[in-house]
N, CA, C and O atoms as CSV, one atom per row, in Angstrom:
chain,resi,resn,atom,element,x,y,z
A,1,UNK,N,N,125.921,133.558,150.374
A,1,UNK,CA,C,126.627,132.749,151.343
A,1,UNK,C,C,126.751,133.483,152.682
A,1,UNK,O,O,126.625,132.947,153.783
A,2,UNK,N,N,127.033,134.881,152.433
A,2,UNK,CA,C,127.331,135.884,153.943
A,2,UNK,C,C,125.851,135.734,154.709
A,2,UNK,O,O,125.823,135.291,155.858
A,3,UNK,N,N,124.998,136.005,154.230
A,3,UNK,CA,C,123.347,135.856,154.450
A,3,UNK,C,C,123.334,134.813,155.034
A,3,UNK,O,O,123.050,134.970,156.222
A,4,UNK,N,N,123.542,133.626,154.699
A,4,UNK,CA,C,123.088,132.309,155.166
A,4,UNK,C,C,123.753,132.255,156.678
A,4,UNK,O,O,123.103,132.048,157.704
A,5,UNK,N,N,125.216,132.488,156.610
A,5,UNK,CA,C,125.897,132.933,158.089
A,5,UNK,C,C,125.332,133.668,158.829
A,5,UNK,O,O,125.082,133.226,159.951
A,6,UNK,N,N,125.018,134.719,158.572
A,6,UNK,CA,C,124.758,135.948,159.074
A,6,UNK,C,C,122.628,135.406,159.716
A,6,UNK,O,O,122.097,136.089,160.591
A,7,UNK,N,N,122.189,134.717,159.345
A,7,UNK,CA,C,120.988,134.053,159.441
A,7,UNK,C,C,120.997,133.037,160.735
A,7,UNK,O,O,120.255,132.899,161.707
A,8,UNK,N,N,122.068,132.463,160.323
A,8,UNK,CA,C,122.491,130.890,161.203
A,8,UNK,C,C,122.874,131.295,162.454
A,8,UNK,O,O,122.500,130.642,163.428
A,9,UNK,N,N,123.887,132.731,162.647
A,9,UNK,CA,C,124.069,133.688,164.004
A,9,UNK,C,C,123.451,133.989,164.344
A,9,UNK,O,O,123.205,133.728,165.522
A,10,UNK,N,N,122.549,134.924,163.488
A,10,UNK,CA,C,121.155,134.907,164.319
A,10,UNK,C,C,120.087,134.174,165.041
A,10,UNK,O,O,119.525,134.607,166.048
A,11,UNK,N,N,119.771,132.712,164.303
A,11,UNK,CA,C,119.284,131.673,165.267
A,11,UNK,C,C,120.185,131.299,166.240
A,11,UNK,O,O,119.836,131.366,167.418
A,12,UNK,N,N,121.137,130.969,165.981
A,12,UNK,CA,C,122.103,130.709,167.328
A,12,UNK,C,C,121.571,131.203,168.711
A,12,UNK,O,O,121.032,130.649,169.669
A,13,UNK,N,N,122.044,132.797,168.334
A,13,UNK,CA,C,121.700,133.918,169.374
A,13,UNK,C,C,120.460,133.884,170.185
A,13,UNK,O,O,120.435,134.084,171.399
A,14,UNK,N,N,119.508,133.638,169.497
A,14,UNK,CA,C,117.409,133.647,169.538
A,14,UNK,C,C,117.562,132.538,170.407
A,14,UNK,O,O,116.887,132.571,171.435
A,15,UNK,N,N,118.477,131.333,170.174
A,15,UNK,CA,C,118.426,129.662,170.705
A,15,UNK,C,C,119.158,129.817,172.003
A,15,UNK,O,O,118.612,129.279,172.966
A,16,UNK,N,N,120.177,130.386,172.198
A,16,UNK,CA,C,120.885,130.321,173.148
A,16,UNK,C,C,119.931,131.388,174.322
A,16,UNK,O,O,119.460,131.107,175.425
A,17,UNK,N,N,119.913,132.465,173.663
A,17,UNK,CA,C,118.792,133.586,174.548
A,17,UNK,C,C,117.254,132.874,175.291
A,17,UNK,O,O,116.686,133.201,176.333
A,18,UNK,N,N,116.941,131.927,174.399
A,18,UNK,CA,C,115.928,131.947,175.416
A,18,UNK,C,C,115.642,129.675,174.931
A,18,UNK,O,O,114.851,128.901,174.393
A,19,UNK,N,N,117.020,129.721,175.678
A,19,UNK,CA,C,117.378,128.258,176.004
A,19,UNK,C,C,116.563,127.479,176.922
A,19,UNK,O,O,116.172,126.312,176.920
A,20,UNK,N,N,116.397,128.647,177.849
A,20,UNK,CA,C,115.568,128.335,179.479
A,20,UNK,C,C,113.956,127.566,179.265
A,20,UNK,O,O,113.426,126.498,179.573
A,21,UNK,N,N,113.591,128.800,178.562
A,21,UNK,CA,C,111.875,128.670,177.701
A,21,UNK,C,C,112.146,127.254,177.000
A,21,UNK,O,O,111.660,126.167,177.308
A,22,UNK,N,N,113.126,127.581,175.890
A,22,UNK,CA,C,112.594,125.853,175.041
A,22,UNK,C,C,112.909,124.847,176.026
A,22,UNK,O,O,112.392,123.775,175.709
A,23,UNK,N,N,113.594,124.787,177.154
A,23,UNK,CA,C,113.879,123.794,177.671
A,23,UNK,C,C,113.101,123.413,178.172
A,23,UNK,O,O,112.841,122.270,177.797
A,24,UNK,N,N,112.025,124.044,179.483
A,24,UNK,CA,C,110.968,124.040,179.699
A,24,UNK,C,C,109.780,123.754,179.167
A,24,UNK,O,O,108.880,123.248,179.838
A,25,UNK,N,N,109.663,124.049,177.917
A,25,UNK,CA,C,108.347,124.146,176.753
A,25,UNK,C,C,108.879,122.233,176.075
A,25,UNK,O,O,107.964,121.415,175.979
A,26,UNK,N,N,109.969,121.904,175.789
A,26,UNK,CA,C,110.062,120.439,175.311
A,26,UNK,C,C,110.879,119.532,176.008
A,26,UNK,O,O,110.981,118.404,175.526
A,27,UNK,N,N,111.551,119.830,177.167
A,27,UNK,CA,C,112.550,118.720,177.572
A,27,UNK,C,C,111.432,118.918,179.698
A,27,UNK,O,O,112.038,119.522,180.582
A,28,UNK,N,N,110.290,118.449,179.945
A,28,UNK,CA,C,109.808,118.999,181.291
A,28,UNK,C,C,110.410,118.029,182.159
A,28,UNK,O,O,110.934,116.947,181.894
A,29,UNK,N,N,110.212,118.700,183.386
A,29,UNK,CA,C,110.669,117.949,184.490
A,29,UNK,C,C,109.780,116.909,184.726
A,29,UNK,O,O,108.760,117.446,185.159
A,30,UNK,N,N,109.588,115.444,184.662
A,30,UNK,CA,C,108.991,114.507,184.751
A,30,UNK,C,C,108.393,114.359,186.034
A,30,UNK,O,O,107.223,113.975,186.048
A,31,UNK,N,N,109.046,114.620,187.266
A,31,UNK,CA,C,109.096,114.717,188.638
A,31,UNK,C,C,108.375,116.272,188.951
A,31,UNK,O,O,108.152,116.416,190.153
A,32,UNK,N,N,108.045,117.235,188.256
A,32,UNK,CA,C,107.887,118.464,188.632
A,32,UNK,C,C,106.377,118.382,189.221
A,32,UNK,O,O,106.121,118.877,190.319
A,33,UNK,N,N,105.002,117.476,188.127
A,33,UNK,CA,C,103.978,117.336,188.633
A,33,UNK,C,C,103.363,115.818,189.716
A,33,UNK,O,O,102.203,115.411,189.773
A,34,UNK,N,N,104.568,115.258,190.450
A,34,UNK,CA,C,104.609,114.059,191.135
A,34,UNK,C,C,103.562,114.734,192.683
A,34,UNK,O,O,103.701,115.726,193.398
A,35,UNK,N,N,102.672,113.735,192.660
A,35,UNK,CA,C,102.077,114.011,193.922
A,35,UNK,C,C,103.006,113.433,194.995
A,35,UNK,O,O,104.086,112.909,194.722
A,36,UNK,N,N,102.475,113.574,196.334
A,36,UNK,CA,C,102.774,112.897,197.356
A,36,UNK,C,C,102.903,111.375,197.031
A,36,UNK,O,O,103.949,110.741,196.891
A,37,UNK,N,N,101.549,110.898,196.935
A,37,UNK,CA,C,101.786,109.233,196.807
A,37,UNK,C,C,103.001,109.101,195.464
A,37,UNK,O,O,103.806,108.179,195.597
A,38,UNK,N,N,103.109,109.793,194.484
A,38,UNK,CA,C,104.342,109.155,193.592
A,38,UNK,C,C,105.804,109.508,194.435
A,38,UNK,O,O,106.752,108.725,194.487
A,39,UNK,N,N,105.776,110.625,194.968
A,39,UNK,CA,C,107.099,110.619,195.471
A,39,UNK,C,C,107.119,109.819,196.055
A,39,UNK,O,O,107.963,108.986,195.725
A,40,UNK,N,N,106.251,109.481,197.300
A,40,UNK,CA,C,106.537,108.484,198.349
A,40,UNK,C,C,107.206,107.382,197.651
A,40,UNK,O,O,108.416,107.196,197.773
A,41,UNK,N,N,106.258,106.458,196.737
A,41,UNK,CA,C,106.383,105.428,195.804
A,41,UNK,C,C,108.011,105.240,194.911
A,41,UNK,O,O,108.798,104.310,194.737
A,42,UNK,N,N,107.937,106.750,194.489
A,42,UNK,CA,C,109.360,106.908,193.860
A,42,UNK,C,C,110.430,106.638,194.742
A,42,UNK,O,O,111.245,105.827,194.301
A,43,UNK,N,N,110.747,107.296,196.365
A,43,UNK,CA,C,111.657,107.138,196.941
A,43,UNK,C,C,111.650,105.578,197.348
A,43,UNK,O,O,112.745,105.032,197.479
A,44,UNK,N,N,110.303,104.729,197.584
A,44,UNK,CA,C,110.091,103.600,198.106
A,44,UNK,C,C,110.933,102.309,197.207
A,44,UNK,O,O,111.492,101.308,197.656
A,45,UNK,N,N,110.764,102.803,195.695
A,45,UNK,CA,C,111.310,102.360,194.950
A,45,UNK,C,C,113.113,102.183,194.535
A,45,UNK,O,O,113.727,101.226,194.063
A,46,UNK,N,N,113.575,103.584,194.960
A,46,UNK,CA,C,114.718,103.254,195.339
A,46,UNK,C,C,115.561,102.821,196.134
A,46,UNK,O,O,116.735,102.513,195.927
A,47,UNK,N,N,114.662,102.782,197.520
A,47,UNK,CA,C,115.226,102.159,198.343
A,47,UNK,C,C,115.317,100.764,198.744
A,47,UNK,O,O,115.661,100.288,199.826
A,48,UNK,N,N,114.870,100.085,197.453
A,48,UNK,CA,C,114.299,98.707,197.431
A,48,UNK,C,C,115.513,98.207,196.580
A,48,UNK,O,O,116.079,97.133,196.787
A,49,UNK,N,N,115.897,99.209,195.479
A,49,UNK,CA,C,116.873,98.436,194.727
A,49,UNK,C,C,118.110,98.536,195.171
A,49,UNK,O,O,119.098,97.841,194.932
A,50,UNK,N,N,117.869,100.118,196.308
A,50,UNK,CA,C,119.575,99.817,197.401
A,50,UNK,C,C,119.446,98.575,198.196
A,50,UNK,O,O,120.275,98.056,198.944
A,51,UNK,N,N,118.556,98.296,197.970
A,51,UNK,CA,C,118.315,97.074,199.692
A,51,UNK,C,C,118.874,95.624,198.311
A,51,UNK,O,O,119.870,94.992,198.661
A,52,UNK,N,N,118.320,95.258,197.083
A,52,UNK,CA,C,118.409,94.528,196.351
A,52,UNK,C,C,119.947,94.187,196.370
A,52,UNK,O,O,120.479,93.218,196.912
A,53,UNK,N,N,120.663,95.413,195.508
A,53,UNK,CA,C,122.177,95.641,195.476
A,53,UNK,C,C,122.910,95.508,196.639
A,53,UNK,O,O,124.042,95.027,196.604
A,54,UNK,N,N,122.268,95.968,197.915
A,54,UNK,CA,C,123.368,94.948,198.986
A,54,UNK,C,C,123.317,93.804,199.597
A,54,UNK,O,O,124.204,93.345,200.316
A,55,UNK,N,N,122.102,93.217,199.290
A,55,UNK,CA,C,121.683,91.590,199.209
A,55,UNK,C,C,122.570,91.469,198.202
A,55,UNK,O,O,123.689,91.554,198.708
A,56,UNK,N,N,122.637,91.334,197.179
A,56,UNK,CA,C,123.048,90.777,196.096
A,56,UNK,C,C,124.596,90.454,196.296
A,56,UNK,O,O,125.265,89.458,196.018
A,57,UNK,N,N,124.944,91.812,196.952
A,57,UNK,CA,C,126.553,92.165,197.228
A,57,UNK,C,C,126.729,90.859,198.224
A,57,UNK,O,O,127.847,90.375,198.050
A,58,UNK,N,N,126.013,90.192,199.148
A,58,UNK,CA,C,126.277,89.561,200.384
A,58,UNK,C,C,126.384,88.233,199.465
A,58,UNK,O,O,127.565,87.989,199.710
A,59,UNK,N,N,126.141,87.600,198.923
A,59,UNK,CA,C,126.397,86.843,198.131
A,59,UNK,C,C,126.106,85.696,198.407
A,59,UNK,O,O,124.957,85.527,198.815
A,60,UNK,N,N,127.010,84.487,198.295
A,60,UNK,CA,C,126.862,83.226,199.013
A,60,UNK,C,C,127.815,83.532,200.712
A,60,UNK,O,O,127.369,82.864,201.645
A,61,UNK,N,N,128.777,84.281,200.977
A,61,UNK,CA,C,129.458,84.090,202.231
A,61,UNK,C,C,128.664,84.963,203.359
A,61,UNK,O,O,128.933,84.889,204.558
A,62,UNK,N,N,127.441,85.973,202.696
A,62,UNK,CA,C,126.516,86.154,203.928
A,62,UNK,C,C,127.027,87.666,204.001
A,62,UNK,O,O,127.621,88.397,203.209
A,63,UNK,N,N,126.489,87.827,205.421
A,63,UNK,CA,C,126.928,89.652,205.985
A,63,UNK,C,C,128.153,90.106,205.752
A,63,UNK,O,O,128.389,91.230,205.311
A,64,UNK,N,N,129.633,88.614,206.251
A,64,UNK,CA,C,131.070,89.173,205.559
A,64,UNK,C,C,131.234,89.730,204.441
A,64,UNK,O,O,132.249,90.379,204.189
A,65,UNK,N,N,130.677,89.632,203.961
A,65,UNK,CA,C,131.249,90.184,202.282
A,65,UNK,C,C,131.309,91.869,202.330
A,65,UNK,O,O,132.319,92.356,201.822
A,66,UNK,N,N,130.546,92.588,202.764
A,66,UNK,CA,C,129.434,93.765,203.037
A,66,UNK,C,C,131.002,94.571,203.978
A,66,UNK,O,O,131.776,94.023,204.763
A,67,UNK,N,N,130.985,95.828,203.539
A,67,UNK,CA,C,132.171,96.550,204.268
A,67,UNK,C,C,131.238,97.495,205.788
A,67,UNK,O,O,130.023,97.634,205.929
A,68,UNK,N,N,132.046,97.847,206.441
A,68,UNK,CA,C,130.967,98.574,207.569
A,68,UNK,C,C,129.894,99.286,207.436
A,68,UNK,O,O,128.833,99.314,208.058
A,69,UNK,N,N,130.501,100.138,206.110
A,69,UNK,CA,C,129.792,100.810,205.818
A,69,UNK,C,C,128.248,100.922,204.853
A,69,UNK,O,O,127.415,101.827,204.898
A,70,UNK,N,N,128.236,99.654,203.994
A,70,UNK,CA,C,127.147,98.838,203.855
A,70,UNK,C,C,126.467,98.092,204.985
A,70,UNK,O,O,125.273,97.803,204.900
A,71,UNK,N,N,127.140,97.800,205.955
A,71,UNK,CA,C,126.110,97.089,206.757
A,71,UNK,C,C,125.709,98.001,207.371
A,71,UNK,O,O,124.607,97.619,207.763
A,72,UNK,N,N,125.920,99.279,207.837
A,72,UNK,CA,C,125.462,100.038,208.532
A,72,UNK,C,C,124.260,100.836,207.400
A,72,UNK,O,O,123.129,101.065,207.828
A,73,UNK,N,N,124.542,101.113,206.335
A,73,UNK,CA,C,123.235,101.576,205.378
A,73,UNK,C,C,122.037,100.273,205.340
A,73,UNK,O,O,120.846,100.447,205.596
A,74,UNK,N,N,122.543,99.210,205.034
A,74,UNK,CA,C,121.281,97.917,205.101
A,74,UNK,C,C,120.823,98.012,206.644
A,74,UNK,O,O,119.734,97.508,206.920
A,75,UNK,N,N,121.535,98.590,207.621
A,75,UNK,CA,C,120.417,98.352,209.130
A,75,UNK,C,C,119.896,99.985,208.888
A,75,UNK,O,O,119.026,100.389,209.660
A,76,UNK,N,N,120.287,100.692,208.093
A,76,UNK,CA,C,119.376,102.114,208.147
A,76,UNK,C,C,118.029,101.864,206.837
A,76,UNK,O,O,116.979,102.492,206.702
A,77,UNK,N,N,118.425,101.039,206.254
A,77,UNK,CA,C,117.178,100.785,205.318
A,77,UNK,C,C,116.124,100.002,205.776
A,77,UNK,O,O,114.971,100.318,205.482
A,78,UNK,N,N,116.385,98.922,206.526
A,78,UNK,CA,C,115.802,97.675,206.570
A,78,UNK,C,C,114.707,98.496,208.209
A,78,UNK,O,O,113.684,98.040,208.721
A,79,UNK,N,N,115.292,99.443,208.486
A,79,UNK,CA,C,114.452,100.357,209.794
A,79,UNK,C,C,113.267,101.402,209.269
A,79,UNK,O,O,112.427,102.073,209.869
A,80,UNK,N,N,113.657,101.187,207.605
A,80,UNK,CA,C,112.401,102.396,207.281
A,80,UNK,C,C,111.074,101.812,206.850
A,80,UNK,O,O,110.125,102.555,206.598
């Protein structure tokens, strides 16, 4: 039973020590090998669903709905 503990600390230790490596080796950065055209695409993409979400926000009563500070991000989006 002491063995089996004394085993299980030891992986612990090995796991925690070189956390960095397995993280790297099975969990990768998806974004790490993105060219130019995907980033572009990637950022293009989010800025489409901010533009979506404050349409959406405007609703049926139009631009009122929208606080200053949304309308001032929808005229900084709608410029890129």
């Amino acid at each position: 039973m002491i063995t089996i503990l004394i085993w299980l600390i030891i992986l612990g230790l090995i796991l925690f020590l070189f956390r960095n490596t397995i993280k790297e080796k099975f969990f990768t950065d998806k974004t790490k090998n993105y060219t130019i055209d995907d980033r572009y695409n990637a950022a293009k993409r989010e800025r489409e669903k901010e533009i979506d979400h404050l349409l959406s926000k405007m609703g049926k009563n139009g631009i009122e709905d929208l606080s200053e500070k949304d309308r001032k991000r929808l005229d900084e989006l709608s410029k890129k």
